[in-house]
N, C-alpha and C positions, 0 to 999 in steps of 0.2 A: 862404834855403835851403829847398829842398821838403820835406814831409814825406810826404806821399803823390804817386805819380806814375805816372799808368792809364796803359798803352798799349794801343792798338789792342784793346780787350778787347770781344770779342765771346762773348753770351751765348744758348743756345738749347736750345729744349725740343723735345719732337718735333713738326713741323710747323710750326714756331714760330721767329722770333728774338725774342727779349727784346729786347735790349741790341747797336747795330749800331755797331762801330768806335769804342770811346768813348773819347777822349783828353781828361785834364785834369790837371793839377798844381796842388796845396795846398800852400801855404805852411807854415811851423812857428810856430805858434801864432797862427794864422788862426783865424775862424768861417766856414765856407762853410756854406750852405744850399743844400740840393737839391729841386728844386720839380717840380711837373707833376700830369696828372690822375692817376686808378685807372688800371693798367696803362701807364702810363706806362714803368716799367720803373726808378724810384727806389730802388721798396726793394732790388730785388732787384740793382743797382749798391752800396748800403749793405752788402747782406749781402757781398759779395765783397769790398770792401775791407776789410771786417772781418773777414773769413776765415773765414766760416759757410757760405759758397760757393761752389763752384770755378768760372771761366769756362772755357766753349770752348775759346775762346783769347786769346790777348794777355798782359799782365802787368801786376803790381800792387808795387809798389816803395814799400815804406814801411821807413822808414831803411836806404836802400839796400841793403835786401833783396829781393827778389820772391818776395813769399807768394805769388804762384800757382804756383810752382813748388817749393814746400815738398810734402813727405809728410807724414803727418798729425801722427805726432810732434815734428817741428821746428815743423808750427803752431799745436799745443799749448801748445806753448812762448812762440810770437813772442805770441799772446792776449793772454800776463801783461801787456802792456804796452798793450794796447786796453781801455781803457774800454765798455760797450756797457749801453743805459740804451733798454731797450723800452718799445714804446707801452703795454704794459698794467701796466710795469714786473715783471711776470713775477717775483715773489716767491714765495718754496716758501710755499707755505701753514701746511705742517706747521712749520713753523722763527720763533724769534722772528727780532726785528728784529735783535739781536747777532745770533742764528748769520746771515741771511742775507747779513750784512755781512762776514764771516769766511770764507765758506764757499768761495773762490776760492783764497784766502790758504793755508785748512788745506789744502785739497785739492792743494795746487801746495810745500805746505812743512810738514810735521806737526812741525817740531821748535820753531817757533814757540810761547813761552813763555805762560800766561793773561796774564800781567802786559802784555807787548808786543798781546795782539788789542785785551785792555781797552783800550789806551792808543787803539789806531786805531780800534774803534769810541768812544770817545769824542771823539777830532777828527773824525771825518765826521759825526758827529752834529751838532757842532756847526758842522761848516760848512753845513751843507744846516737850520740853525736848529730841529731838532729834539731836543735833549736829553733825557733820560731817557726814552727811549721802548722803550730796547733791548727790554725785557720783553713787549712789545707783540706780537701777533700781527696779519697783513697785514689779517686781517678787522676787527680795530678802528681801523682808520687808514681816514682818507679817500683819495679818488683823489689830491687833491696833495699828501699825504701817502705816498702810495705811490711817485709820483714821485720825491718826494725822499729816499728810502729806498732806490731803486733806483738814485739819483744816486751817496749815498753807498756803494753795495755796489762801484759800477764803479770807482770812486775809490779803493778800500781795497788795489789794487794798486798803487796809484801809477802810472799810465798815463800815456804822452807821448800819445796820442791817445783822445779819445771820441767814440765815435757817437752819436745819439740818434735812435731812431725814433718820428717823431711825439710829440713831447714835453707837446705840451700838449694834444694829445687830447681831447675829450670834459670838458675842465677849463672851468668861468667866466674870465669876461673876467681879473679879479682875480686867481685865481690864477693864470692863463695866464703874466699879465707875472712874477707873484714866478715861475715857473718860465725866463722868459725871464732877468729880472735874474740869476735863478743860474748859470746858464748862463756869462752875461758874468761873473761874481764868480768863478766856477771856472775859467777861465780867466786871468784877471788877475792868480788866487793860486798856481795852480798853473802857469800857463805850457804847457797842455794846447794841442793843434789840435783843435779841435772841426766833426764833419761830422753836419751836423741835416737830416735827410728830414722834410719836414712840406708841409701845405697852406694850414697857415692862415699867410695872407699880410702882415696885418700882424704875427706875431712874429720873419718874415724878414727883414721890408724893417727892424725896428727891432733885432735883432742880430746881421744879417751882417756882413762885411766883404766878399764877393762873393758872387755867386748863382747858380747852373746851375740850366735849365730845362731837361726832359727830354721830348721829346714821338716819338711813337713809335717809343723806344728808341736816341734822340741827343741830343746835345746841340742844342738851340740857340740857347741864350746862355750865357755864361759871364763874367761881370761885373758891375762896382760896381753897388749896390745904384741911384743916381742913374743909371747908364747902363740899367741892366734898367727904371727906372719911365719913361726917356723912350723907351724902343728902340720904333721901329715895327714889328718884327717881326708881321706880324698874329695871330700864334699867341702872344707874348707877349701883348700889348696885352689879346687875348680871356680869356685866363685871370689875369691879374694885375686888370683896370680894374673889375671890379665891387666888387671889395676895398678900392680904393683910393678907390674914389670914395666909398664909405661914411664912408672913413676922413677 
């Protein structure tokens, strides 16, 4: 059963198309990865299915609804149930580590009790293996520590789906995979579909289940992780083989 499902979604700026007739369907409790260069047009696919952006045109059907045809209140609303975990993890500075885990929850539900936030900031904490940190401010946390603070914020709504833009970022080998392994541990517990825009190639090829490659704002490839490493496509080949031969 799908959980997300693009139709013919075209994206464009002035002078410009982004994003040219893009069709794909995700599965419900899949990992797809979403690949390509800068300007590829990734993110800005990421951002519409997650409803940060509107297309042109086409449609975006996640639990057979179509956010793209939502106004802004109805996608206010549909959010509650998206996950979304940025590349810089985008943490309010001013706010500890409790409020910024809260801060979706109060904003969307102020009748929610201390006793009930405590309770959820203490399971996300603990599932992203960071305990008593609540008190902490974003600036005494490392970057994979930010990560995974910004794991647990998207999670504290209980979300059927998360995005994750560029996840491991600017992160060591090391923590790269603990941020890969969570990924795969949040999904296996939670039963989330998870949609990851990233570049770096081996955290794809080791926790997708399929892979879309995007090159000048199409798809073209969209499959198993074994079919995308043998496809001769020569625009695959060229931007996946130097990663892989490393590897």
């Amino acid at each position: 059963m799908s959980a997300i499902r693009v139709k013919n979604l075209i994206y464009e700026v002035p002078n410009k198309r982004i994003l040219n007739d893009i069709t794909l369907e995700i599965n419900q409790g899949e990992v797809v990865s979403i690949m390509g260069g800068s300007g590829s047009g990734k993110t800005s696919l990421l951002r519409m299915m997650s409803g940060l952006r509107r297309p042109t045109s086409g449609e975006i059907w996640i639990d057979n609804e179509n956010i793209a045809a939502m106004d802004d209140h109805e996608l206010d609303e549909r959010r509650l149930k998206i996950g979304l975990v940025f590349q810089y993890a985008a943490l309010f500075d001013s706010l500890d580590v409790y409020d910024n885990i809260v801060f979706s929850l109060t904003r969307h539900n102020r009748k929610l009790k201390r006793e009930q936030l405590d309770q959820v900031v203490r399971d996300r904490l603990a599932q992203v293996q960071l305990e008593g940190t609540e008190h902490l401010f974003p600036s005494e946390l490392s970057g994979g520590m930010q990560k995974r603070i910004g794991l647990a914020r998207a999670l504290a709504t209980e979300p059927s789906l998360v995005f994750y833009d560029e996840p491991t970022s600017g992160l060591d080998p090391l923590t790269a995979r603990a941020i890969d392994d969570l990924i795969l541990e949040t999904r296996k517990r939670n039963g989330v579909t998870s949609v990851v825009v990233s570049h770096h190639i081996p955290s794809i090829f080791r926790i997708s289940d399929r892979i879309a490659m995007i090159a000048e704002g199409e798809i073209v490839i969209f499959d198993t992780p074994d079919a995308v490493r043998k496809s001769d496509n020569p625009t695959v080949r060229e931007f996946i083989a130097p990663d892989l031969e490393k590897g």
